[in-house]
py3Dmol code that shows the C-alpha trace and the ligand (Angstrom):
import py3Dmol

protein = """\
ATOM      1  CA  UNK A   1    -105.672-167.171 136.321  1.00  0.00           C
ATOM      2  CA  UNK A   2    -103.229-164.342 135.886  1.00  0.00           C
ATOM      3  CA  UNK A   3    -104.205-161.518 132.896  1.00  0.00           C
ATOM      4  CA  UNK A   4    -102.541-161.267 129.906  1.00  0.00           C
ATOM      5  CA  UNK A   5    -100.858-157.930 130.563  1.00  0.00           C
ATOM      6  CA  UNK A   6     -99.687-159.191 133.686  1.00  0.00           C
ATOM      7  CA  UNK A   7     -98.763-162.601 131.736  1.00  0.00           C
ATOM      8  CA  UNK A   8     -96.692-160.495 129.275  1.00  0.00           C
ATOM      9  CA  UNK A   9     -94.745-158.509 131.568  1.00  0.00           C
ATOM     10  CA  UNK A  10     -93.721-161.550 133.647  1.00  0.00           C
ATOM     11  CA  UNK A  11     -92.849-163.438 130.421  1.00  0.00           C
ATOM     12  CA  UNK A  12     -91.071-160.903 128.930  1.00  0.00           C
ATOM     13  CA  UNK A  13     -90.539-157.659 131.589  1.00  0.00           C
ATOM     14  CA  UNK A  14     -92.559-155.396 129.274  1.00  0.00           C
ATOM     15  CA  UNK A  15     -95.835-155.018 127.381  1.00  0.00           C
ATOM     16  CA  UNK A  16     -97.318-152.613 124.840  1.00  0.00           C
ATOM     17  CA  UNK A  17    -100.365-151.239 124.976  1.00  0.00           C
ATOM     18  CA  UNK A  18    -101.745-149.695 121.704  1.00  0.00           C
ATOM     19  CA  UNK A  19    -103.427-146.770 121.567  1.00  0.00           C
ATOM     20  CA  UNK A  20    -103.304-146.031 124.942  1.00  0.00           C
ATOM     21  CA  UNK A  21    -104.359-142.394 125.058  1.00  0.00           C
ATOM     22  CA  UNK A  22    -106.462-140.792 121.936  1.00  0.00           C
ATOM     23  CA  UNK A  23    -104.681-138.971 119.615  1.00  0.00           C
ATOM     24  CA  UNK A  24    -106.417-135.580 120.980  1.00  0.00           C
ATOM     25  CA  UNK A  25    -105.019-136.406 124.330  1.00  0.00           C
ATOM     26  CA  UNK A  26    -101.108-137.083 122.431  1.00  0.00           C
ATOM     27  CA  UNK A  27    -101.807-133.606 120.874  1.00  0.00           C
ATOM     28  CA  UNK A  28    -102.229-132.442 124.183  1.00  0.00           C
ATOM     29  CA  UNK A  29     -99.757-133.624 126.151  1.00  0.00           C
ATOM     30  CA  UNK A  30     -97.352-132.421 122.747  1.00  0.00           C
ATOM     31  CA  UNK A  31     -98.107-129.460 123.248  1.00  0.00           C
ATOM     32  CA  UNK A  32     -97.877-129.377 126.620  1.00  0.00           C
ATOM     33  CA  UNK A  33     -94.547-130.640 126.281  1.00  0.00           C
ATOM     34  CA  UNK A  34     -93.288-128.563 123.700  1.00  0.00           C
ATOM     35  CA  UNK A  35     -93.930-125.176 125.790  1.00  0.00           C
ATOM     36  CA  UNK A  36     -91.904-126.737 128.902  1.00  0.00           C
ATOM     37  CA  UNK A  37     -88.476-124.871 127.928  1.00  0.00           C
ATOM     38  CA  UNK A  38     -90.384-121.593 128.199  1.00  0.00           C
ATOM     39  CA  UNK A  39     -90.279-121.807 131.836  1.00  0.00           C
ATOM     40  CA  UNK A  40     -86.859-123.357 131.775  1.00  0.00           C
ATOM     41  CA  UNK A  41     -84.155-120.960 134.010  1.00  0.00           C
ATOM     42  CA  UNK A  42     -82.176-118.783 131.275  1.00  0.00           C
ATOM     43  CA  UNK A  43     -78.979-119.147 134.047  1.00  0.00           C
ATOM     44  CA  UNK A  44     -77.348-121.536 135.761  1.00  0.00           C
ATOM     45  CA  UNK A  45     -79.030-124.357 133.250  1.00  0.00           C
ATOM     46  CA  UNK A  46     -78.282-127.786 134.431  1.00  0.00           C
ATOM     47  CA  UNK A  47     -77.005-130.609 132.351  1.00  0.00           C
ATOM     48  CA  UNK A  48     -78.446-134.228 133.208  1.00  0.00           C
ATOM     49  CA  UNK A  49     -76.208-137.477 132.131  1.00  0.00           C
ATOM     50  CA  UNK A  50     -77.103-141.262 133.111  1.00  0.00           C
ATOM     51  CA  UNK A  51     -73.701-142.033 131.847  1.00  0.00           C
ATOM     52  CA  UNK A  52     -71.188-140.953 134.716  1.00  0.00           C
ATOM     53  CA  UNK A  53     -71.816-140.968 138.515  1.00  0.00           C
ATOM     54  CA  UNK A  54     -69.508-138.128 139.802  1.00  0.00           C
ATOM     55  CA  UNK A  55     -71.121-135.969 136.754  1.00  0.00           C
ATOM     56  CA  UNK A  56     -72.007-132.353 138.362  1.00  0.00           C
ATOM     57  CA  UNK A  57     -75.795-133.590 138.824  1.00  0.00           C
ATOM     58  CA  UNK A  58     -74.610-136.375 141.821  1.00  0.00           C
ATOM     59  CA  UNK A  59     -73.081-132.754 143.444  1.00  0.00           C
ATOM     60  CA  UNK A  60     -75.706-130.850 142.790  1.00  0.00           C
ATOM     61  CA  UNK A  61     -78.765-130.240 145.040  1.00  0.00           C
ATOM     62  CA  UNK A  62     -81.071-128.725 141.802  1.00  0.00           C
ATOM     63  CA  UNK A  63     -81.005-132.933 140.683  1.00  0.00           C
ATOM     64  CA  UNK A  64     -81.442-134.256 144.142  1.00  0.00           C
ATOM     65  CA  UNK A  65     -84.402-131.593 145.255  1.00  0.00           C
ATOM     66  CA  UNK A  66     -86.312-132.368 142.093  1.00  0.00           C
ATOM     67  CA  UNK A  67     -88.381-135.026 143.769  1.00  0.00           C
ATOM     68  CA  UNK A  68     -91.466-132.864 144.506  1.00  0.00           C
ATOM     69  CA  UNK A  69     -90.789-129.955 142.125  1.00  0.00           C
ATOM     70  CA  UNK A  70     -90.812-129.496 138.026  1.00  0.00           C
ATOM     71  CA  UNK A  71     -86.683-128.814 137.241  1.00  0.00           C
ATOM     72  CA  UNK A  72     -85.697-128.427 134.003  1.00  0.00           C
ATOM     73  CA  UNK A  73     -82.562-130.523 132.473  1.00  0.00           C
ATOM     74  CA  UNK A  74     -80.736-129.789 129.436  1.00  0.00           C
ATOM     75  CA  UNK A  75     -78.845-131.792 126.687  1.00  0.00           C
ATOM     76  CA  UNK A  76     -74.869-131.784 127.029  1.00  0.00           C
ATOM     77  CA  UNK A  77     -74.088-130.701 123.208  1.00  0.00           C
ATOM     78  CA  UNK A  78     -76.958-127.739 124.128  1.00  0.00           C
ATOM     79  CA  UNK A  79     -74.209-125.961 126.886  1.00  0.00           C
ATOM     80  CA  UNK A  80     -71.450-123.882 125.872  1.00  0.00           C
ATOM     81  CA  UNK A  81     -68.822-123.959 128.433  1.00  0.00           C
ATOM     82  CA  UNK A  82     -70.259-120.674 130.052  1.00  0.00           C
ATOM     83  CA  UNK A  83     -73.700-122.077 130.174  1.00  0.00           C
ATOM     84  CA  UNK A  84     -74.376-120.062 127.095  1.00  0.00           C
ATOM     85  CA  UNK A  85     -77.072-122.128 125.114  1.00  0.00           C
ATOM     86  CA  UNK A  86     -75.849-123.657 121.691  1.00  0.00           C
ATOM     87  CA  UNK A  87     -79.235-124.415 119.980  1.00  0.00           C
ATOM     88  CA  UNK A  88     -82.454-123.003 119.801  1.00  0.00           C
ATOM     89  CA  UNK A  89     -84.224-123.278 123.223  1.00  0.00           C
ATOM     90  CA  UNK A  90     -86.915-125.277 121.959  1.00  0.00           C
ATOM     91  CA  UNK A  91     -84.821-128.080 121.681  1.00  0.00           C
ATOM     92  CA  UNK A  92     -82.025-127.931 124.281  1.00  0.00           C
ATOM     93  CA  UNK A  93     -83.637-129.325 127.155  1.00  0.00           C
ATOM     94  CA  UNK A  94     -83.125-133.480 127.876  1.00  0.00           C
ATOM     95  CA  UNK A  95     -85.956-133.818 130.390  1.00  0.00           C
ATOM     96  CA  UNK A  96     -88.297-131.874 132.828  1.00  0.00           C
ATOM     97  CA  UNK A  97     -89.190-133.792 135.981  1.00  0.00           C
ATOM     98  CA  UNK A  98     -90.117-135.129 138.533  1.00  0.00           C
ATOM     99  CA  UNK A  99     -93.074-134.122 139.646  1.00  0.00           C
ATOM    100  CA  UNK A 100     -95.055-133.198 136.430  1.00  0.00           C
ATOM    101  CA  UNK A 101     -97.633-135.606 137.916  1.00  0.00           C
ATOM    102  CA  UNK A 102     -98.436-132.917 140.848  1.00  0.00           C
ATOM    103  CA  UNK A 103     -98.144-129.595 139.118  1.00  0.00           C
ATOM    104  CA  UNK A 104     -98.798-129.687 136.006  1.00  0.00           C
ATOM    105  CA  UNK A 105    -102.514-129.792 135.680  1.00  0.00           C
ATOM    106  CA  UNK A 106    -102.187-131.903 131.912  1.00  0.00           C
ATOM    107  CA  UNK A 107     -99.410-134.488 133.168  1.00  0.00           C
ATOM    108  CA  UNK A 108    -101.566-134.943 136.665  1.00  0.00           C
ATOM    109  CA  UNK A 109    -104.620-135.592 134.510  1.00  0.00           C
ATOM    110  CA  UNK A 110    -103.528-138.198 132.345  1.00  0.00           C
ATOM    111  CA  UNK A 111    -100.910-139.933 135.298  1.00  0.00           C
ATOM    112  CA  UNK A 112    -104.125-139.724 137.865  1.00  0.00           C
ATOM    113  CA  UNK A 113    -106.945-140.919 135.358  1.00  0.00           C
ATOM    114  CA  UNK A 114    -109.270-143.708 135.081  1.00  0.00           C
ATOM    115  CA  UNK A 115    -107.330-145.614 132.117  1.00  0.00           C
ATOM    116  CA  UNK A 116    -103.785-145.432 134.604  1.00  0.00           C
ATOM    117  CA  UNK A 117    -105.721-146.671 137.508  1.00  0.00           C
ATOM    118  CA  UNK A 118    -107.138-149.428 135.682  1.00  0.00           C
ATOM    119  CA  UNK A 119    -103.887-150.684 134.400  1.00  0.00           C
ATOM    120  CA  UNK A 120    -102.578-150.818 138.115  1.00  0.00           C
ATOM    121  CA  UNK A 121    -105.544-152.740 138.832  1.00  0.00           C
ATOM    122  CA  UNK A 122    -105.189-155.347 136.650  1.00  0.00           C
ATOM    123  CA  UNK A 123    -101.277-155.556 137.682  1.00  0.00           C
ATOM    124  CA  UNK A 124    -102.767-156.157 141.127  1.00  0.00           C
ATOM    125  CA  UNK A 125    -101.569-152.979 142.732  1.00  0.00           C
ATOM    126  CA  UNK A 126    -103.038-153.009 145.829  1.00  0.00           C
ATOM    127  CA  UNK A 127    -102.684-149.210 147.128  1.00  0.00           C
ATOM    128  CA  UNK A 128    -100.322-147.551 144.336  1.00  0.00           C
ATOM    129  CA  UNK A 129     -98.206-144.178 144.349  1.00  0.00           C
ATOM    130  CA  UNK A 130     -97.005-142.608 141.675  1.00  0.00           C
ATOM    131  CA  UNK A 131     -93.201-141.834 142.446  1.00  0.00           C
ATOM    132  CA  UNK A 132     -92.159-139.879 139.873  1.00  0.00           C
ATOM    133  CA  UNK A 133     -92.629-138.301 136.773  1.00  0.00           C
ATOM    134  CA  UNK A 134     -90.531-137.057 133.782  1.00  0.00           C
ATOM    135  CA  UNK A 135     -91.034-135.675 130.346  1.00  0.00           C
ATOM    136  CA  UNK A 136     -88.058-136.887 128.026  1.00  0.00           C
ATOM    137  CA  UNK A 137     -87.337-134.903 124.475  1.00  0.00           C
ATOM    138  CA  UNK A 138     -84.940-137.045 122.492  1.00  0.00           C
ATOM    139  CA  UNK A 139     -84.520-133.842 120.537  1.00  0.00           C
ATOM    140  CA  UNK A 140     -82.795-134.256 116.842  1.00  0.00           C
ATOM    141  CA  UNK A 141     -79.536-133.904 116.678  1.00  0.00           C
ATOM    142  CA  UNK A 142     -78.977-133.425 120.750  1.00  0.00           C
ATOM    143  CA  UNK A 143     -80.965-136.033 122.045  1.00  0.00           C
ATOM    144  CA  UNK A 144     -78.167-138.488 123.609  1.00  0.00           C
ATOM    145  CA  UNK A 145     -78.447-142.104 124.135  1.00  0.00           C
ATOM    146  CA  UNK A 146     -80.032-143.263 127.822  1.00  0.00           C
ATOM    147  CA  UNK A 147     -77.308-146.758 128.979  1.00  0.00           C
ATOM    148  CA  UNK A 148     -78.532-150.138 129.631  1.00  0.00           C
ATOM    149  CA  UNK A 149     -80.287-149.891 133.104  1.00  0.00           C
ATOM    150  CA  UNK A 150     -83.017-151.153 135.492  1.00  0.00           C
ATOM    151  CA  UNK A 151     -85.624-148.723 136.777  1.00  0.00           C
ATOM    152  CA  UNK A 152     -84.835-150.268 139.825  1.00  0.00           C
ATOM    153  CA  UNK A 153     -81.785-149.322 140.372  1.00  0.00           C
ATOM    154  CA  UNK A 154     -83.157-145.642 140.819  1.00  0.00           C
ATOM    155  CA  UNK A 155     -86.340-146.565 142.249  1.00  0.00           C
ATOM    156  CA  UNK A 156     -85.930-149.760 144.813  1.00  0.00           C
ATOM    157  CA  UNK A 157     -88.746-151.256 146.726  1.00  0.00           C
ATOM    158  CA  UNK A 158     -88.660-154.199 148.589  1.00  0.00           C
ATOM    159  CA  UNK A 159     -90.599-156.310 147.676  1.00  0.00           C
ATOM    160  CA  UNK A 160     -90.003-155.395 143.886  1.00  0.00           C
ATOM    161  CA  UNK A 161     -93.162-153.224 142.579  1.00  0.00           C
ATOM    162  CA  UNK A 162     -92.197-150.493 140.688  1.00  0.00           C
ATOM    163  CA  UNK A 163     -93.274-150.508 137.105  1.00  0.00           C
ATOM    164  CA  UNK A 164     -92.481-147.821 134.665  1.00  0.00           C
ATOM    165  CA  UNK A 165     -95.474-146.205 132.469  1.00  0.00           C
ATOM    166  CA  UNK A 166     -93.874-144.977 129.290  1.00  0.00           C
ATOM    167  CA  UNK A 167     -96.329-142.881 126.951  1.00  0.00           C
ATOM    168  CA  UNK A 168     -94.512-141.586 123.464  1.00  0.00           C
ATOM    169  CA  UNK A 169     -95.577-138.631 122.302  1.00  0.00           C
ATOM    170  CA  UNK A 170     -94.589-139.143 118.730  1.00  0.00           C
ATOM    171  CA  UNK A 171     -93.892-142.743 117.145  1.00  0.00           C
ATOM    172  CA  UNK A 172     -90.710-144.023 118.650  1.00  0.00           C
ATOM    173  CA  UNK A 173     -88.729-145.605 115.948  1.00  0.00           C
ATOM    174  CA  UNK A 174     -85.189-147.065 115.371  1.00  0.00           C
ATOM    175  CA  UNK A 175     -84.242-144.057 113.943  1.00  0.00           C
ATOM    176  CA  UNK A 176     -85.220-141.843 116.096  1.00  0.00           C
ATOM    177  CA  UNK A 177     -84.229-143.716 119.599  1.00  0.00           C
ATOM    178  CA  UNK A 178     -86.631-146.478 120.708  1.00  0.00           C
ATOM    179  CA  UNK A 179     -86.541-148.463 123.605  1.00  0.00           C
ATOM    180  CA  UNK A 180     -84.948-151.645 123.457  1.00  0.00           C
ATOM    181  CA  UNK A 181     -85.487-154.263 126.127  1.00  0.00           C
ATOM    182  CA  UNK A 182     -83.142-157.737 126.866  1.00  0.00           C
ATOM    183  CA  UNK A 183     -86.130-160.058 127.258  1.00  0.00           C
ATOM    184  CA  UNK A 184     -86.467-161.969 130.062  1.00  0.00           C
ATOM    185  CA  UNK A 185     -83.588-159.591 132.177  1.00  0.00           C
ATOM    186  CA  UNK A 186     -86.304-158.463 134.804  1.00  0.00           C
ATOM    187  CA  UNK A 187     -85.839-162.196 136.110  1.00  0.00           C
ATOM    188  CA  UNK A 188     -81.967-161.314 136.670  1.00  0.00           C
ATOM    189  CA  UNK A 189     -82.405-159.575 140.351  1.00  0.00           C
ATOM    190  CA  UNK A 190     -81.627-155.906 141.138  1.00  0.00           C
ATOM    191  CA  UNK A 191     -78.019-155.192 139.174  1.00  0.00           C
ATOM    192  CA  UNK A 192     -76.714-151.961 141.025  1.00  0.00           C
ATOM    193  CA  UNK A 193     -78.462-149.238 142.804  1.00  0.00           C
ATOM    194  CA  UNK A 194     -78.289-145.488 142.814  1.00  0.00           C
ATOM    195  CA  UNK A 195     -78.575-144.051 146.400  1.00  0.00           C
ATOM    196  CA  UNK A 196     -77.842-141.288 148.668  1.00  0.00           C
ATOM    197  CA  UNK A 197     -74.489-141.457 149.601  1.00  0.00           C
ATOM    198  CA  UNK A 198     -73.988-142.811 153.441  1.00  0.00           C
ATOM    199  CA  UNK A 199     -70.335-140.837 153.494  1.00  0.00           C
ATOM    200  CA  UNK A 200     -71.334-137.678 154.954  1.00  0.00           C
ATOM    201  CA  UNK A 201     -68.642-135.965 154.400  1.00  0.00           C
ATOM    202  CA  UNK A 202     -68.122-136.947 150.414  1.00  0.00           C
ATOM    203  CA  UNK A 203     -69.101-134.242 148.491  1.00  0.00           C
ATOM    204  CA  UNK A 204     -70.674-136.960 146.073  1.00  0.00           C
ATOM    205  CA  UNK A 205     -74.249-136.405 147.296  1.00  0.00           C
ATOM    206  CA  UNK A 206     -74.983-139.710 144.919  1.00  0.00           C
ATOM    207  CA  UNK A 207     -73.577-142.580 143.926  1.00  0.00           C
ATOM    208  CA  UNK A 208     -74.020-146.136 142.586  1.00  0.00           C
ATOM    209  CA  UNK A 209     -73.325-148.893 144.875  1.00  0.00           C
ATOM    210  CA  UNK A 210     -71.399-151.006 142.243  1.00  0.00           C
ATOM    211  CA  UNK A 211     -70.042-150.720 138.227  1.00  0.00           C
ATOM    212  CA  UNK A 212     -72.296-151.048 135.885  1.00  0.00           C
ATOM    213  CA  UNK A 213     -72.857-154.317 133.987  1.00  0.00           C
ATOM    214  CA  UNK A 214     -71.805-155.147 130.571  1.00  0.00           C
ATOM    215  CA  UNK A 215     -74.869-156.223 128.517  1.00  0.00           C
ATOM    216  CA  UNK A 216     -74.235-157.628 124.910  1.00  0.00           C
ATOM    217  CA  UNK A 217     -76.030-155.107 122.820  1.00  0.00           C
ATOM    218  CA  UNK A 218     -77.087-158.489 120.763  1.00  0.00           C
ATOM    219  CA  UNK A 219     -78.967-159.154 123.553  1.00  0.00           C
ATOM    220  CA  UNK A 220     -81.514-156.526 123.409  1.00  0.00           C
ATOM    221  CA  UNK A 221     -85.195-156.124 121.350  1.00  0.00           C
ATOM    222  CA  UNK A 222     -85.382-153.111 119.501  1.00  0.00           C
ATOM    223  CA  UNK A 223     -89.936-152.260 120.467  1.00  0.00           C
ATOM    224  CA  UNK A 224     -90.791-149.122 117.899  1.00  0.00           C
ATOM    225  CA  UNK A 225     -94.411-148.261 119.005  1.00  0.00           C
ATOM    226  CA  UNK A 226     -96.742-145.853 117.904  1.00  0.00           C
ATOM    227  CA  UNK A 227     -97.640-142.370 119.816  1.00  0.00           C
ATOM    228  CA  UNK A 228    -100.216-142.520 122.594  1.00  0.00           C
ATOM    229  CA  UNK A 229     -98.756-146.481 122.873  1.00  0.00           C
ATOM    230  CA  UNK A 230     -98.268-147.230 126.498  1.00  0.00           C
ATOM    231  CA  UNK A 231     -95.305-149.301 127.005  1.00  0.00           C
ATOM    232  CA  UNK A 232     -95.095-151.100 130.826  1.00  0.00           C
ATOM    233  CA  UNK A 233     -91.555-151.816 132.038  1.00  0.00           C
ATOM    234  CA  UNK A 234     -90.705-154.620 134.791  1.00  0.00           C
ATOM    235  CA  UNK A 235     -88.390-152.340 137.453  1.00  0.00           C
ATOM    236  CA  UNK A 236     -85.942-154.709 136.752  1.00  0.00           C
ATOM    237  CA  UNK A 237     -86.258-155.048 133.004  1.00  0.00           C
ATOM    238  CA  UNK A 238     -82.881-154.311 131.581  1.00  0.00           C
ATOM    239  CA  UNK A 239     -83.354-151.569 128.772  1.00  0.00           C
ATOM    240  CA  UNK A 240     -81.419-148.800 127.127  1.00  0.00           C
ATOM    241  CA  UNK A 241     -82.477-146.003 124.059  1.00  0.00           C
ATOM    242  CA  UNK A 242     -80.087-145.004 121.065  1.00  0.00           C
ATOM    243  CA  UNK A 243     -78.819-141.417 120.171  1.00  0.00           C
ATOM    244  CA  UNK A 244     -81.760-139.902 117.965  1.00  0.00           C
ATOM    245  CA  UNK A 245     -80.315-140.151 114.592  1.00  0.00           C
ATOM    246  CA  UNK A 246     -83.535-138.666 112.676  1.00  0.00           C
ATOM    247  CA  UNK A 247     -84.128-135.338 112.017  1.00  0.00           C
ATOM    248  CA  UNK A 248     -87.933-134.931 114.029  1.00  0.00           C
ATOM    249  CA  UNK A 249     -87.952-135.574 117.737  1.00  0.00           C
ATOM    250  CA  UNK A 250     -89.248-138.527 119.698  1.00  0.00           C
ATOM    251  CA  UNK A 251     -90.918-136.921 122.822  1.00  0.00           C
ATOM    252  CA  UNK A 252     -92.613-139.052 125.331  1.00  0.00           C
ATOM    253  CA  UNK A 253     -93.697-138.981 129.144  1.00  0.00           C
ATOM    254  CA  UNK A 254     -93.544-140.836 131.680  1.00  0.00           C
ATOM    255  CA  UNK A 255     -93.736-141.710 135.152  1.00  0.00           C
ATOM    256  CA  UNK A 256     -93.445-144.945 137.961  1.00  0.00           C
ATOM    257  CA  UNK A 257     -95.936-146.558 139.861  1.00  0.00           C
ATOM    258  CA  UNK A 258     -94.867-148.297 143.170  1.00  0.00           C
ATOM    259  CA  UNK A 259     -96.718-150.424 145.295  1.00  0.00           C
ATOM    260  CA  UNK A 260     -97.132-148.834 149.374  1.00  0.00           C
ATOM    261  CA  UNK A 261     -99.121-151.600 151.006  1.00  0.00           C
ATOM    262  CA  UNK A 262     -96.869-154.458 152.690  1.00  0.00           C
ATOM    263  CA  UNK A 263     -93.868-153.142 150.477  1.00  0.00           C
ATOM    264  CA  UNK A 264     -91.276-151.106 151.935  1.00  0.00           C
ATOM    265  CA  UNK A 265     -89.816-147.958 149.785  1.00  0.00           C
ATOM    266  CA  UNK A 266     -85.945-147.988 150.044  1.00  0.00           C
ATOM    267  CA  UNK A 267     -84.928-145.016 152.725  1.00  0.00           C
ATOM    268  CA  UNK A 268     -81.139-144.611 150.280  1.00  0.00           C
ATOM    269  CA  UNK A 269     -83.131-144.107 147.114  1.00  0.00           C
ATOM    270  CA  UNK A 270     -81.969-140.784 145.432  1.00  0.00           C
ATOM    271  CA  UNK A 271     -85.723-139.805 145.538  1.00  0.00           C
ATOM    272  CA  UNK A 272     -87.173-139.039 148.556  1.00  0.00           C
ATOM    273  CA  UNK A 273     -90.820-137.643 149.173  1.00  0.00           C
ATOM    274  CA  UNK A 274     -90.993-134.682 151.526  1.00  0.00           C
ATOM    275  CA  UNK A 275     -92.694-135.123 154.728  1.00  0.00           C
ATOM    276  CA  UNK A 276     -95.731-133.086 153.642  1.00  0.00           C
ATOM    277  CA  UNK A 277     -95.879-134.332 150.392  1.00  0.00           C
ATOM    278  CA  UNK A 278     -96.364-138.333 150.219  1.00  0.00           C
ATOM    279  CA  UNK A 279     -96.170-139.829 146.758  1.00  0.00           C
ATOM    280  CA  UNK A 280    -100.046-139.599 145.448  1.00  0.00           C
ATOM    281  CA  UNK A 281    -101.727-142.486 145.739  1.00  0.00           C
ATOM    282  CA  UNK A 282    -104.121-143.564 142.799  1.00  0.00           C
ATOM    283  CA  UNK A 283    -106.142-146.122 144.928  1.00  0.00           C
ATOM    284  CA  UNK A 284    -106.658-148.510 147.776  1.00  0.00           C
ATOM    285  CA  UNK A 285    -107.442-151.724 146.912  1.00  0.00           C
ATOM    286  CA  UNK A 286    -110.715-152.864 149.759  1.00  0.00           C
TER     287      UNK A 286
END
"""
ligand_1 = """\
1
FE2
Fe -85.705 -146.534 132.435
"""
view = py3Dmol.view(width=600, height=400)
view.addModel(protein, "pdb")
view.setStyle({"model": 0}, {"cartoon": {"style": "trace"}})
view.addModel(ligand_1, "xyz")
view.setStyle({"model": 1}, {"stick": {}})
view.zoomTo()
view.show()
């Protein structure tokens, strides 16, 4: 008989898990967090959008390179049109990733402990790698709205394995830009993927394989949770976040899990692990 967590996420594409980490362990990872932009790059500062293909990220090498390293990626409303920064720094950047997992000692800790490798367990992970790893700010006033997507369609594996861990840092609310999930959607198949381009000679380095689907925005669940909530996501759950509307931020991290034994990693996905450095692997089932 199948657990319940794995009962929910096949019933629904996601589950919540309350009080996932302890709220000195939220604290720490806040913190953690919240001294990222002092390492960001004061030039050159790169701006990441999910919402158009042939943006400057698909082009740019900094994005596609960021696989095994920690880049730093800032809001569009935080760039002046010289790169000059528009807010304070402490709230300009969109995300750091996406490999927090490896070198940050705090984000390796959590992504690599005891509680994560027990979740995969019961999920009936049989040798799992962490892919990937991000740390999203949903600042106030900058923090843009992430599209309707699937997980998978940046992270494919065939079979389907990937699951998304997704840890706020501070309670995600409607106000502030919540996930919101069309139950049942993970059931739909793979809608479009994101991949290396095959055209050598494009100077697109990326691109998605097809348009993106309309989605009724009646469609979809609004799920506030609590910080140090862990929410799971289906790789082919359809979900999306709003614009943060509120005046505090709604930081979380988090980071994907796919399955390596019997499942095949797709060779076009825009991530690709370097030679020397194979995704980590948190177990291996006997
Ligand atoms: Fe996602």
């Amino acid at each position: 008989m199948r657990n319940l967590l794995i009962n929910q996420i096949l019933e629904d594409g996601y589950a919540v898990l309350d009080d996932f980490l302890t709220p000195e362990e939220v604290t720490e990872l806040l913190e953690a967090g919240q001294n990222l932009h002092k390492d960001a790059p004061k030039e050159e500062r790169k701006v990441f959008s999910t919402v158009n293909a042939t943006s400057t990220q698909s082009k740019d090498r900094y994005f596609l390179e960021s696989g095994d390293k920690v880049r730093y990626f800032f809001e569009e409303g935080a760039i002046g049109e010289n790169g000059e920064l528009q807010v304070d720094p402490s709230v300009a950047l969109n995300k750091v990733g996406h490999a927090l997992h490896i070198d940050h000692p705090t984000f390796s800790a959590i992504t690599c402990s005891n509680r994560v490798k027990e979740v995969c367990w019961q999920l009936g992970f049989q040798k799992p790698a962490v892919a990937q790893s991000m740390y999203i700010f949903k600042n106030p006033g900058v923090g843009g709205e992430v599209k309707s997507h699937q997980d998978a369609t940046y992270l494919y594996t065939e079979p389907t394995s990937t699951i998304g861990f997704w840890i706020p840092l501070e309670d995600a609310t409607l106000q502030n830009g919540c996930l919101h999930f069309i139950k049942g959607s993970h059931r739909s198949g793979v809608h479009r993927r994101y991949i290396r381009n095959p055209d050598e000679s494009s100077d697109e380095l990326l691109i998605y394989d097809r348009p993106a689907p309309l989605y009724p925005q009646s469609n979809f669940t609004a799920v506030p949770v609590s910080a140090g909530s862990l929410v799971l996501i289906h790789s082919q759950a359809v979900h999306r976040s709003d614009a943060n509307r509120s005046d505090r931020s709604r930081h979380a991290y988090t980071f994907h899990v796919i399955e390596t034994e019997n499942c095949e990693y797709a060779k076009d996905n825009w991530l690709q692990p370097p030679e020397d450095r194979p995704f980590p692997v948190l177990y291996e089932r006997d």
